[in-house]
C-alpha positions, 0 to 999 in steps of 0.5 A: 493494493485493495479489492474494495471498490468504494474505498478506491473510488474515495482514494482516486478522489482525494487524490493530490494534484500531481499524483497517480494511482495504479491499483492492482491486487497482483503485485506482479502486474507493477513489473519487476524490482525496476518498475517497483521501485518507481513507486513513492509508496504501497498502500496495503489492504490488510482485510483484503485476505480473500482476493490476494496475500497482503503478508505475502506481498509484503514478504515478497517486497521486502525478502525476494525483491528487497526493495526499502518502498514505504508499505502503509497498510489499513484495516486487518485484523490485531494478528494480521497486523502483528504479522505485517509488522514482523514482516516489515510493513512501515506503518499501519492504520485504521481502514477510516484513517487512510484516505487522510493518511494518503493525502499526508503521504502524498504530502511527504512524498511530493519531494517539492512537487 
């Protein structure tokens, strides 16, 4: 979930053979507990305040959808990171971290694929 073109671009990019990615910063175009739950995992851009609530979207992940997806975040500042990681964000990285970071993801997440 990022607004950040460029950085979705590099994303899209390194993106392992076998994978796809949705982006959306509107957590309610993925669908509901369902169609949410069908995702490996969410990557969460922390900077991205303007455009939608990325500490709501993990309050709505976790508190209204109870769902247990992996929620990696990227960038932020330390208070919006300490947020995240009270409202139970799994892991959080530097913004220059996540593209390596997706790939490892998408590694441990491949289930053998």
């Amino acid at each position: 979930m990022s607004s950040d073109q460029n950085l979705i671009a590099r994303l899209h990019d390194e993106l392992p053979g076998g994978w796809e990615m949705t982006v959306t910063v509107d957590l309610d175009e993925l669908g509901g507990f369902q169609d949410i739950l069908q995702y490996r995992f969410v990557l969460l851009d922390l900077d991205d305040c303007e455009t939608f609530d990325p500490l709501g979207v993990i309050r709505q992940i976790r508190r209204e959808l109870m769902l247990n997806i992996a929620i990696i975040c990227f960038g932020g500042a330390p208070d919006v990171r300490n947020e995240a990681r009270l409202a139970r964000a799994d892991r959080i990285f530097e913004r220059c971290e996540i593209v390596e970071k997706m790939k490892l993801f998408c590694n441990q997440y491949g289930w053998g694929e």
